[in-house]
N, C-alpha and C positions, 0 to 999 in steps of 0.2 A: 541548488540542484546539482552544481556539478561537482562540489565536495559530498553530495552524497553518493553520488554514483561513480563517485573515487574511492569511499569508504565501502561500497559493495564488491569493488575489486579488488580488496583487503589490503588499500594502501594503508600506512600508517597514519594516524591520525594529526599529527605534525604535519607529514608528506603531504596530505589531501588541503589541509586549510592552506599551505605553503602554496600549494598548485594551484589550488583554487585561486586564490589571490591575486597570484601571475598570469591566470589564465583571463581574469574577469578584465584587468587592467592591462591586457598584453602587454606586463610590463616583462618577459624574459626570461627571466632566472629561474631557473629548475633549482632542485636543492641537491640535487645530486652533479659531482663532475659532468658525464656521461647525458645529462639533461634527461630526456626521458627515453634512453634506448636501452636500459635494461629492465624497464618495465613491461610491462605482459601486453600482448597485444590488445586485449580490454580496453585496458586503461588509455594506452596510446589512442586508439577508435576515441572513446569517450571524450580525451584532451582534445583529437581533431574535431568533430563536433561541438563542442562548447568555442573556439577558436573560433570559428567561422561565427558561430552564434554570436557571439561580441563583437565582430567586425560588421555586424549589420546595422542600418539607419534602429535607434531605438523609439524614433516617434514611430516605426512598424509592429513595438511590441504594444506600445500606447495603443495603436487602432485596434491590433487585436482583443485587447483591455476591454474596450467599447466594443467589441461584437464587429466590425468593419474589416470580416475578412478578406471582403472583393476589392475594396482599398488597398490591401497588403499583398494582394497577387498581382495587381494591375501597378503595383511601385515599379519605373522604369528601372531606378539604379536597381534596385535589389534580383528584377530579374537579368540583368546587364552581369551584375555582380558574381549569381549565383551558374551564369554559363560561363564568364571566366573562369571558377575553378573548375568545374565541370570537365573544359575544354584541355584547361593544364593539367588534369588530374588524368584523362584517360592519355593524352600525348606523351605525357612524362612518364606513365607506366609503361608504355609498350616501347617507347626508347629505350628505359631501363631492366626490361623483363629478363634478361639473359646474365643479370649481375645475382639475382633471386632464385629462391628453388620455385617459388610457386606466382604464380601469379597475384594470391591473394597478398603475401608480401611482400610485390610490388605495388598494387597497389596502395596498400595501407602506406607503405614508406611515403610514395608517392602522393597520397592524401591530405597525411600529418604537415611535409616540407609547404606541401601549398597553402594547405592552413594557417601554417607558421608564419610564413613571410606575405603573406594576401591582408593577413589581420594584425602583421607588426610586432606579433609575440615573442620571435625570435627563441623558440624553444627547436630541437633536433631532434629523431628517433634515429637515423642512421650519417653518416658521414657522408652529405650528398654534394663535398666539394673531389669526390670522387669518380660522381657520377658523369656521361657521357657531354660531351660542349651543348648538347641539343637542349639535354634538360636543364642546365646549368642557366642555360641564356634565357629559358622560359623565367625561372624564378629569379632572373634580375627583370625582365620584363615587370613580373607580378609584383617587386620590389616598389616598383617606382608606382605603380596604380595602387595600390594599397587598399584600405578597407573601406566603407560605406562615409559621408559626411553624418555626423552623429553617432556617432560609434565612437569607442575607445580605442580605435587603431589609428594609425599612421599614415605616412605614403599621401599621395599627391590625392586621392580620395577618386570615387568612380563618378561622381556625382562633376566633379571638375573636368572626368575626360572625357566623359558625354558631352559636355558644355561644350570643350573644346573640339570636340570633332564634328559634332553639329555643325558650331561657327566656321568649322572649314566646308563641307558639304554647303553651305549657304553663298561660301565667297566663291567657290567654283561656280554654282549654277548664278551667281550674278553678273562672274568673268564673259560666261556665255549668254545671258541675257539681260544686258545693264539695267534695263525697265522695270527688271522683274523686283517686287518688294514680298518679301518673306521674313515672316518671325520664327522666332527657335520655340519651341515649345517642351516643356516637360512634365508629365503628368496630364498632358495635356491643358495648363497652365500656361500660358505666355511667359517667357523670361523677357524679362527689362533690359535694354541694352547697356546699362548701369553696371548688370550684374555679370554683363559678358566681358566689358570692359575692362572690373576687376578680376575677373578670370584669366584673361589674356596677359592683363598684367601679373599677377601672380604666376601663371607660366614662365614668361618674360624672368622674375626673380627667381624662380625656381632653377631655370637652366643658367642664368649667370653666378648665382652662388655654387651650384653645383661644380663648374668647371674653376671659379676659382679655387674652391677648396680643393678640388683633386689636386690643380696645379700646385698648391702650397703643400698638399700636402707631398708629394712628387719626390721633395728635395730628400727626404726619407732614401730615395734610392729603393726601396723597394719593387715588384711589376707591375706594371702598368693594371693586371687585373684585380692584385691587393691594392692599390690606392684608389681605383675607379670605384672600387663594390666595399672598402672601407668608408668613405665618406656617402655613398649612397646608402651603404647599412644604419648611417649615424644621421645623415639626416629624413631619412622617411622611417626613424625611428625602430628600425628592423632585429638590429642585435648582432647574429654572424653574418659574414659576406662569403668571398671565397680567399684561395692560398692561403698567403699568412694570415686573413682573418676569418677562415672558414669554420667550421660548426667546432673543430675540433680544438680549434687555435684562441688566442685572443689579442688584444690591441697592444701589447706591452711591451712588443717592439719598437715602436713608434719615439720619439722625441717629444720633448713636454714642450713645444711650437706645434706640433701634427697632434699630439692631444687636444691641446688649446684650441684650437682649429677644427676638431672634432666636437668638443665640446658644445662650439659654439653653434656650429652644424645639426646639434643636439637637439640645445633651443630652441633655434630657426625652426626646425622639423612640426618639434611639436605644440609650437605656440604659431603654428599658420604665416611663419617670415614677418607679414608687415606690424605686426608690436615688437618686436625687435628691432626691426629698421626704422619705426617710428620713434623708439627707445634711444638710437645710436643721431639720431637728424640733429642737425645744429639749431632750425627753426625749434623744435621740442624744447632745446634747451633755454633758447632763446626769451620766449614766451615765459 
């Protein structure tokens, strides 16, 4: 579907199976330098719609499959998910409406960039390491949440930051009432507290890998906001950050230690950390 509706906005037929590809796998790579900002507004709309569309849980397309549309409106991540951008999309417009002639091409910019980095594509329409600190900081925000668990995106996923903000909402109202016993629930489903445990610990490795990579990566000399939003591009698998590695720029600055390091960041991202650290354990090897 969405290399056809690239080939009705008379992309070329290379161009659209290329895009499609990259779009269905948010794996990144435009085929053009410029990624997709000299293409026509159509098409750009079209690429943001199919983005978002891959970044959502795909057992949601399954129910629809089965006829189980009330199951796929009543999915918490997905409506979680889909007011995230919602909320970044009109913020981020009206912070940047005065860079644009019109409104419609703030928003679209503003649409495309959220779609991009919510769903890990890491594709561009305009240069929004330009843009104001406001909207800059929203899409390192939406960097680190990422797309739907089940999905072909990246990022810490929305299904984990529900987990995780529930289990805080739970420990505060326990601080306040020690007696009180309460489960987390999703879907209205009970979570196991098995499943909370590994969530908190994968949080736990998410911010400790994070910071040591930035630190290593660091010794580069570069700013503090090229190494923070480099290795946070690299590992919630996103693509550009900002400054030196913003939409316009790329990693080839760096020393092949801060690559190495990246790389590895890479990995960890997209293979969910613990099969890598399970990979690296001396017990694994041991056995």
């Amino acid at each position: 579907l969405n290399f056809l509706f690239l080939i009705f906005g008379n992309m070329p037929v290379f161009d659209a199976v290329c895009s499609a590809m990259s779009t269905a796998g948010t794996g990144g790579f435009g085929i053009r330098n410029d990624s997709f900002a000299s293409f026509s507004p159509y098409i750009q709309n079209v690429t943001t719609v199919f983005m978002i569309l891959f970044a959502v849980n795909f057992s949601c397309y399954y129910l629809l499959l089965l006829g189980q549309f009330k199951a796929v409106f009543k999915d918490e991540e997905l409506r979680v998910f889909l007011g995230i951008i919602l909320g970044a999309i009109v913020l981020i417009a009206v912070n940047i409406r005065g860079l644009y002639s019109s409104w419609e091409e703030a928003i679209r910019h503003s649409a495309f960039q959220v779609g991009t980095l919510v769903s890990s594509t890491g594709f561009a329409s305009t240069d929004f390491d330009l843009w104001p600190s406001f909207s800059k900081s929203i899409l390192m925000c939406i960097m680190v949440v990422g797309a739907c668990a089940g999905s072909t995106g990246g990022g810490l996923k929305v299904a984990r930051l529900m987990l995780i903000l529930k289990s805080l909402r739970r420990n505060i109202g326990q601080t306040l009432n020690p007696r009180k016993v309460q489960v987390i629930k999703n879907n209205d489903a009970v979570v196991s507290e098995k499943v909370l445990d590994n969530t908190n610990a994968y949080l736990a490795a998410y911010i400790t890998i994070l910071f040591v990579s930035f630190a290593l990566v660091s010794l580069d000399n570069f700013s503090v906001t090229s190494n923070f939003t480099a290795v946070l591009s690299c590992f919630n698998n996103m693509g550009p950050g900002l400054e030196a590695v913003g939409p316009t720029c790329n990693y080839g600055g760096y020393s092949v230690f801060s690559k190495l390091v990246l790389c590895l960041d890479m990995l960890l991202g997209r293979l969910e950390i613990f099969p890598i650290l399970v990979l690296f354990s001396r017990s694994t090897w041991k056995r």
